[in-house]
N, C-alpha and C positions, 0 to 999 in steps of 0.2 A: 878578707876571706868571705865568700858568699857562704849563703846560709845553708846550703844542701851540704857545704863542705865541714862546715860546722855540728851537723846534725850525724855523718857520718863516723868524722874524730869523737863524736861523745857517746858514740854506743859500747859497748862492748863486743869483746870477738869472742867467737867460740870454733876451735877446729872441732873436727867431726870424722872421727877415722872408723870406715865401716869395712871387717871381714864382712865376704859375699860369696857365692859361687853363682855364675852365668847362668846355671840350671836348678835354683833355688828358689820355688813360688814365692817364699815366703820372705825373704830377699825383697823382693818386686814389690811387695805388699809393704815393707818397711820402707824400703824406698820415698812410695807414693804418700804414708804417712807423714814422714820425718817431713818431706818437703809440705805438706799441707801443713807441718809444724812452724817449719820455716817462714813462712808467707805471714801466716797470723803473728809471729814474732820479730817480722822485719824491721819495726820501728824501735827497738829495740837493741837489737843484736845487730854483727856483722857474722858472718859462716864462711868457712872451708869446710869441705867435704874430700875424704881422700878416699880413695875404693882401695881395697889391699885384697890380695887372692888366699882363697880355701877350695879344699875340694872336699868335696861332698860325696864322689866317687872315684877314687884315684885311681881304679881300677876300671875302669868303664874304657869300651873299646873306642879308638882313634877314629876308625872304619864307619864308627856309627852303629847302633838298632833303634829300630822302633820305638820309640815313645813307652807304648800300650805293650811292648813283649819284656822292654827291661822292668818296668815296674812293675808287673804281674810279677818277674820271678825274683824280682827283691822282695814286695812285699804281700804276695798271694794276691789272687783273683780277688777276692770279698774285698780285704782289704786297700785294695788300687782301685776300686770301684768307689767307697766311702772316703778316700782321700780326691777322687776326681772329683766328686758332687760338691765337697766342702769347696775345692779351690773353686770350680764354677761359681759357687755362692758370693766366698770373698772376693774375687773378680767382678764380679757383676756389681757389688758395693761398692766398687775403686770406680765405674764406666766403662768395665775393658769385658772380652770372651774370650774366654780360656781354652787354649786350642791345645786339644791333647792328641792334634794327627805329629808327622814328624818322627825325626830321628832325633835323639840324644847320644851321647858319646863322652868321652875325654873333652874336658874344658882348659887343657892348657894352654893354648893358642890365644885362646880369647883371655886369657889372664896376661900373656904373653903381653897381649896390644892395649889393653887397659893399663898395663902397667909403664908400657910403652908413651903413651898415650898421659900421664900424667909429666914428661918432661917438657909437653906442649901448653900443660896449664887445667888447671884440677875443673877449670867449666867446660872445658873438651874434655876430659878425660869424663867429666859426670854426663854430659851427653855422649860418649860412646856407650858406655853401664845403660844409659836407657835403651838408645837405641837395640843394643843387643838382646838386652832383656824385652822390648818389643818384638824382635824377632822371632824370638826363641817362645813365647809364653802366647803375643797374643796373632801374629802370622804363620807358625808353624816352619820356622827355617831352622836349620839344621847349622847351629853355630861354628862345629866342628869343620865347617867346608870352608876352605881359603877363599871363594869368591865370595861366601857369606861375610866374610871379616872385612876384606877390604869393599866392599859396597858400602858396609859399617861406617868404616874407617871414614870414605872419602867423603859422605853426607855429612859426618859432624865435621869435616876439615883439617884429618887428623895427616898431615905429611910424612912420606917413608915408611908408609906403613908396607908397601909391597917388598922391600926388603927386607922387612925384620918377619914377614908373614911367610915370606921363600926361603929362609934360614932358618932350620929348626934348632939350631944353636943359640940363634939370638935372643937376649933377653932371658934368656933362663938364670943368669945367674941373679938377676931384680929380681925376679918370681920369687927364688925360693930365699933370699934376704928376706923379703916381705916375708913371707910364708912363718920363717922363724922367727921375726922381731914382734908380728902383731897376732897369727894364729896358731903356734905351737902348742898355746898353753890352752887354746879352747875347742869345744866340745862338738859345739852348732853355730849355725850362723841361720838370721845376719847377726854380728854381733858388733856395739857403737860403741865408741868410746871417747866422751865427751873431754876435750882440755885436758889429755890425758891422766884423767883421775874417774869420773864418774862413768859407771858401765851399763848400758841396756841391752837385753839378748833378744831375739823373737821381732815375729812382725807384729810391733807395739803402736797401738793406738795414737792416736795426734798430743790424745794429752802426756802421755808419758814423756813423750821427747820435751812439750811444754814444761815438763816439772823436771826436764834435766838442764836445760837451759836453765832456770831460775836457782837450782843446784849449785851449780860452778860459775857462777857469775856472786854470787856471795861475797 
């Protein structure tokens, strides 16, 4: 057995099951950490990462609005103003700009194909979560639109996604499995759930995920 193969049977594994929703900054922001976790703790560790679906607004229209008109009247003028300037901030600390043009909507679809998407293998399935969430946060696409998904889809390599994306049947019933087995019982996202035992909520700094790993590896 060569030594690379050695080095990797001696590490430790940790799954990593993260509630999200598609239009959740804060989501993107735990993301970028966890994985800045990940890197610093690769000699170490080994990682699965699995995305499971929440909604954040399960009411929000299919059709699509404006970015700037839904958040005004969810959370008033003043208020969408002091929530835009913070995400700018924390954006600009990750390297990214926070694009608050665009439409927002219903995120089912895209939970649809994330979820879809992990029968292909959870490093497709974690690069379509990026890609999306680069769409949606720092280009201004409008996730909700079936050419946005599979443009998605086809760049990380995700196959069949145009049928399950033409069928608004498909795939629902994994949705809302996920839905009940890993988000039922909580509140906000993102929410991580290390080796199914230890739990981190919020978009948490590099070191926190650092001292959840060292947690469950105990």
């Amino acid at each position: 057995m060569d030594q690379k193969a050695v080095d990797s049977t001696s590490k430790k594994f940790i799954q990593i099951d993260v509630s999200s929703d598609t239009v959740c900054p804060w989501c993107f922001v735990g993301k970028k950490n966890l994985e800045k976790a990940m890197s610093l703790a690769k000699d170490q560790f080994n990682f699965e990462v699995k995305w499971h679906p929440f909604f954040l607004n399960p009411n929000a229209p299919k059709e699509g609005i404006l970015k700037s008109e839904f958040y005004k009247n969810k959370f008033g003028s003043t208020q969408y103003e002091h929530i835009i300037s913070r995400m700018r901030e924390v954006f600009r600390g990750l390297g990214f700009e926070y694009d608050t043009a665009g439409m927002t909507g219903n995120t089912l679809d895209s939970h649809r194909l994330i979820s879809f998407a992990a029968n292909q293998g959870y490093e497709k399935q974690n690069a379509l979560v990026e890609e999306l969430f680069q769409n949606y946060f720092i280009q201004g696409k409008f996730i909700g639109d079936k050419q946005v998904l599979l443009d998605a889809a086809q760049k990380v390599g995700i196959e069949g996604a145009a049928e399950l994306i033409n069928d608004p049947n498909k795939g629902l019933k994994e949705v809302n499995e996920e839905l009940e087995k890993y988000s039922s019982r909580i509140s906000g996202v993102p929410y991580f759930v290390f080796n199914g035992s230890f739990q981190l909520s919020g978009g948490q700094p590099p070191e926190a995920f650092l001292h959840a790993f060292q947690a469950v590896s105990k």
